[in-house]
PyMOL CGO cylinders between C-alpha atoms (Angstrom):
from pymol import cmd
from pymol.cgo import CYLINDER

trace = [
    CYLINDER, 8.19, 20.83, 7.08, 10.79, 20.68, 4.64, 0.3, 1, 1, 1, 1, 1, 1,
    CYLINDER, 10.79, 20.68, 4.64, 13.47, 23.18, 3.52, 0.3, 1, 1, 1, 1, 1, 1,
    CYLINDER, 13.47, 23.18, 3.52, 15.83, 22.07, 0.70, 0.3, 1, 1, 1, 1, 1, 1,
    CYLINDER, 15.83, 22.07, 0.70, 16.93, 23.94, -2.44, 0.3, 1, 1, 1, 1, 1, 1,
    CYLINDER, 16.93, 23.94, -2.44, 14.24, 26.04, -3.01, 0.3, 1, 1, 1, 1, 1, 1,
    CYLINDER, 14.24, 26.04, -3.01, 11.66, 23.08, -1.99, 0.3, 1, 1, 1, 1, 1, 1,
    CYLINDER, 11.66, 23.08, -1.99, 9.45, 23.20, 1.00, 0.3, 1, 1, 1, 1, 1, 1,
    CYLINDER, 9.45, 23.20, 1.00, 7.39, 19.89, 1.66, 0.3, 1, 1, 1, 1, 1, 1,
    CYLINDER, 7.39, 19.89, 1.66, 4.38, 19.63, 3.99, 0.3, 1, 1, 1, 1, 1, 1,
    CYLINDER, 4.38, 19.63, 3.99, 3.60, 16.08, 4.27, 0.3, 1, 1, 1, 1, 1, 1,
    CYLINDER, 3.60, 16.08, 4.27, 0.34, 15.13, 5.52, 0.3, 1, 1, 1, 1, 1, 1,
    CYLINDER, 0.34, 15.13, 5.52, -1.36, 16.10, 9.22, 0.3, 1, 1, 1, 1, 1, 1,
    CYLINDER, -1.36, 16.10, 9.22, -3.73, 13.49, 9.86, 0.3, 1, 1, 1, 1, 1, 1,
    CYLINDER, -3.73, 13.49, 9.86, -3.06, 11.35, 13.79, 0.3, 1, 1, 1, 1, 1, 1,
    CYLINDER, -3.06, 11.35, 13.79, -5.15, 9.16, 14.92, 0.3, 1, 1, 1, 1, 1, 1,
    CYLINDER, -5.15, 9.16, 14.92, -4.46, 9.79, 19.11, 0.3, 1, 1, 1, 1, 1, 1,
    CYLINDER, -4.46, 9.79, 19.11, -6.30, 6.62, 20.02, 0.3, 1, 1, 1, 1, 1, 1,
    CYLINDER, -6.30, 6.62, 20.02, -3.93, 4.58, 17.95, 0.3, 1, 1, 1, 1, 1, 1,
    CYLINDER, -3.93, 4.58, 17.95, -1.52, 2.88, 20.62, 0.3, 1, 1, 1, 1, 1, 1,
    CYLINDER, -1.52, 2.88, 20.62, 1.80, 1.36, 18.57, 0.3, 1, 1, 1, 1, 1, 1,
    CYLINDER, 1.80, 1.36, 18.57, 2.48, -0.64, 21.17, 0.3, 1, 1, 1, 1, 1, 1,
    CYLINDER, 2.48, -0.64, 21.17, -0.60, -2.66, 21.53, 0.3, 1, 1, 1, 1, 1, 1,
    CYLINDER, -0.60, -2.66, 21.53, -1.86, -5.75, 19.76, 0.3, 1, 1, 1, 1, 1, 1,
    CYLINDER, -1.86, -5.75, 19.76, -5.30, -4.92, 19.78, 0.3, 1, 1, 1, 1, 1, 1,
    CYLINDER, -5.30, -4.92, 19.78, -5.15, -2.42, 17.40, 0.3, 1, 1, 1, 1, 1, 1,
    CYLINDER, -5.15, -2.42, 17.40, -6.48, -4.62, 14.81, 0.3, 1, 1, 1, 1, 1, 1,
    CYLINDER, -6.48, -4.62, 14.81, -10.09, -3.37, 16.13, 0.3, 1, 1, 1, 1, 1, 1,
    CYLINDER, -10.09, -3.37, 16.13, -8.69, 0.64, 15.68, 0.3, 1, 1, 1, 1, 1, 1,
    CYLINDER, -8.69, 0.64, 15.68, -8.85, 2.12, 12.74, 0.3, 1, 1, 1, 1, 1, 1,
    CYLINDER, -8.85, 2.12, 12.74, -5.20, 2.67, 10.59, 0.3, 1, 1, 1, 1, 1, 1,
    CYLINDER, -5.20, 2.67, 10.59, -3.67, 5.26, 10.59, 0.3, 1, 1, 1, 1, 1, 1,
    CYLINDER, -3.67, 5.26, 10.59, -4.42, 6.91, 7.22, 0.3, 1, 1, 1, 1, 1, 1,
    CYLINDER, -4.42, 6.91, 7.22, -1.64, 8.01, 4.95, 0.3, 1, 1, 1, 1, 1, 1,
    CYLINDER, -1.64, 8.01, 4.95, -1.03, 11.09, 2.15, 0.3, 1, 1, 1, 1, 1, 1,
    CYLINDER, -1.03, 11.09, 2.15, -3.78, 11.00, -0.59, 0.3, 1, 1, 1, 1, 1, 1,
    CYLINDER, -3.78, 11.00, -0.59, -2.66, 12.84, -3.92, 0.3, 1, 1, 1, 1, 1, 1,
    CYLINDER, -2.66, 12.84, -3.92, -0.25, 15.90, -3.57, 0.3, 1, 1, 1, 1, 1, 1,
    CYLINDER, -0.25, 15.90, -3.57, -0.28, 19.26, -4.62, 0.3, 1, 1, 1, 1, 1, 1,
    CYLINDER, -0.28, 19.26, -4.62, 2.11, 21.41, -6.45, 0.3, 1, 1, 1, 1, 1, 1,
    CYLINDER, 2.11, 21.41, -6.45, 2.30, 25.06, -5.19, 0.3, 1, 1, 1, 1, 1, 1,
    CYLINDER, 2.30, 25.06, -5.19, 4.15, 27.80, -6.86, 0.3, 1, 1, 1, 1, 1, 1,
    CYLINDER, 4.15, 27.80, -6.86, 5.96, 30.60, -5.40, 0.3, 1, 1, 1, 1, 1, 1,
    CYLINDER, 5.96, 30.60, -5.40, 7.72, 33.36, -7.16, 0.3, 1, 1, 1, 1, 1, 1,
    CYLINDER, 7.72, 33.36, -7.16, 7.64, 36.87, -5.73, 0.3, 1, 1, 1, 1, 1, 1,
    CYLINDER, 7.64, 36.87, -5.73, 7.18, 38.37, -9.41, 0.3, 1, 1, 1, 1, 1, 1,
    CYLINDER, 7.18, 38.37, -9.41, 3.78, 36.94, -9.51, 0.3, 1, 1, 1, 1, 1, 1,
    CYLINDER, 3.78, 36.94, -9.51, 4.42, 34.24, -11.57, 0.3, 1, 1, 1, 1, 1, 1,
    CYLINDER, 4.42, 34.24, -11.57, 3.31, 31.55, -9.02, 0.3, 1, 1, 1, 1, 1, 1,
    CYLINDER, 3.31, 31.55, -9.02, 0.00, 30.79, -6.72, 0.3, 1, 1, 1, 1, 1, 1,
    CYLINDER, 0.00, 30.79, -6.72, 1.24, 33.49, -4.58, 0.3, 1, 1, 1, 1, 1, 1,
    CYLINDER, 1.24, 33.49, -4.58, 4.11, 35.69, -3.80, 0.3, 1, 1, 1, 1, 1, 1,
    CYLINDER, 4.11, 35.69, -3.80, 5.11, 34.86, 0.03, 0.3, 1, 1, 1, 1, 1, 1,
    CYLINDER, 5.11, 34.86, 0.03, 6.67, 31.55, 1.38, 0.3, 1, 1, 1, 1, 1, 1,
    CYLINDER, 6.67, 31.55, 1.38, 4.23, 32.30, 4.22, 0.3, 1, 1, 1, 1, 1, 1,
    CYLINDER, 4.23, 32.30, 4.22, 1.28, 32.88, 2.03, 0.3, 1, 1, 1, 1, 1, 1,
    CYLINDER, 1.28, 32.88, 2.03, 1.49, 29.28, 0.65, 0.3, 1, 1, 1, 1, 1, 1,
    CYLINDER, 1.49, 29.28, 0.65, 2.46, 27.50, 3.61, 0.3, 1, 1, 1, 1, 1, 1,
    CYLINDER, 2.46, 27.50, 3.61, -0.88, 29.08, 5.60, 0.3, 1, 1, 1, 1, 1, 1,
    CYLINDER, -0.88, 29.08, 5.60, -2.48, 27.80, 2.13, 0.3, 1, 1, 1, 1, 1, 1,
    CYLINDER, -2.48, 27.80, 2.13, -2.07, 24.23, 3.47, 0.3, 1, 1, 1, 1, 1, 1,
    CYLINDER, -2.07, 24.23, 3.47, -5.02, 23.11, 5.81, 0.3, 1, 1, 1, 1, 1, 1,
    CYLINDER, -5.02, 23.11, 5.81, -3.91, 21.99, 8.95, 0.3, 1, 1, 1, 1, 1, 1,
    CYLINDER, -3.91, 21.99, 8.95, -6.13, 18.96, 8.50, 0.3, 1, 1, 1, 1, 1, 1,
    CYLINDER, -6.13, 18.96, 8.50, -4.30, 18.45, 5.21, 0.3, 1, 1, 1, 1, 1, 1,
    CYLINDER, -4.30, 18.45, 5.21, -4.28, 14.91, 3.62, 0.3, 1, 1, 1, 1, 1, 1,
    CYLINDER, -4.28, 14.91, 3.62, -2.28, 15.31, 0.65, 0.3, 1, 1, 1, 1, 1, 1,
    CYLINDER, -2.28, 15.31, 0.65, 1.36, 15.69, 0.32, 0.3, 1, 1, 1, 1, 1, 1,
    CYLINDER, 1.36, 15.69, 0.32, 1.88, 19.66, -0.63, 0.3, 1, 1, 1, 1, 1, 1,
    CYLINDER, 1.88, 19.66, -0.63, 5.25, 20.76, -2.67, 0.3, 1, 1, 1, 1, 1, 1,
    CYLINDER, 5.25, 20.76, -2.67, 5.80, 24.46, -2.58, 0.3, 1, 1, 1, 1, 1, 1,
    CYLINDER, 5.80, 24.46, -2.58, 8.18, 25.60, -5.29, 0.3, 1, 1, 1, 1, 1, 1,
    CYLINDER, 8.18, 25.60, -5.29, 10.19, 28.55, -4.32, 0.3, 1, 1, 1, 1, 1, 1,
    CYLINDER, 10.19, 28.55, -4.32, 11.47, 30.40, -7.60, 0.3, 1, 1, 1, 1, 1, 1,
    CYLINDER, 11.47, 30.40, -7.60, 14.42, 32.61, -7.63, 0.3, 1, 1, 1, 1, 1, 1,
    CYLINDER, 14.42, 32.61, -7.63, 14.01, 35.55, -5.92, 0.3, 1, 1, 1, 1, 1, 1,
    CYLINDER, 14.01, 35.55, -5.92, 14.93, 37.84, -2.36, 0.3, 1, 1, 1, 1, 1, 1,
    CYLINDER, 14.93, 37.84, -2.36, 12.10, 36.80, 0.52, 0.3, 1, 1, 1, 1, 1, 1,
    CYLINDER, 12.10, 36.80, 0.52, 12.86, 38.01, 3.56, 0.3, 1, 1, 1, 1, 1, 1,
    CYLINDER, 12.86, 38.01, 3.56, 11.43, 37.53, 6.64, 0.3, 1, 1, 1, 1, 1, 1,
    CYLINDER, 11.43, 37.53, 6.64, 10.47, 34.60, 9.35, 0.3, 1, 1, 1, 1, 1, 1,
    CYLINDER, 10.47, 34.60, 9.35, 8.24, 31.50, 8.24, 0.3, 1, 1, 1, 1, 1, 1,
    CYLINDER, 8.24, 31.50, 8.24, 5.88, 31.19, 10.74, 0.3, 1, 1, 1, 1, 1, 1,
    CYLINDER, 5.88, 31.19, 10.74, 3.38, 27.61, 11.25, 0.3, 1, 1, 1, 1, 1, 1,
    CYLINDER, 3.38, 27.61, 11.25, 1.69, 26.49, 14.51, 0.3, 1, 1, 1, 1, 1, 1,
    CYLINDER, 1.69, 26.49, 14.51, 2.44, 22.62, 14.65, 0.3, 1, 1, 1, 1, 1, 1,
    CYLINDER, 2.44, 22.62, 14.65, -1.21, 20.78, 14.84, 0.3, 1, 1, 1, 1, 1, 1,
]
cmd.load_cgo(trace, "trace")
């Protein structure tokens, strides 16, 4: 995760744990499977967005996510401590 200028970005979760970099048979394994799409999500504590928490929208994002996710943070005072479990 991502936190720049009022920008959070969740890129995609998706590991293949079989997949071995390092070995040159992994022509027979399947690829490693990139983003698909994105998504735009909106916060703005005035209600003007998806939702009205930083958390809120990052718990929004499946942890078996495939899409790149951009959460849009609009002006505003959030306090308190961003909480995600790495998968």
């Amino acid at each position: 995760m991502l936190l720049n200028a009022g920008i959070v970005t969740l890129g995609a979760r998706h590991h293949d744990s079989s997949f071995n970099y390092l070995s040159s048979s992994n022509s027979s394994k399947h690829p490693w499977i990139g983003p698909v799409g994105n998504r735009v999500i909106t916060v703005d504590i005035n209600g003007g967005g998806q939702f009205q928490s930083v958390q809120d929208a990052v718990n929004a994002v499946p942890d078996n996510n495939i899409m790149n996710v951009l959460i849009q943070i609009r002006a505003g005072c959030y306090k308190y401590e961003l909480i995600k479990l790495a998968t």
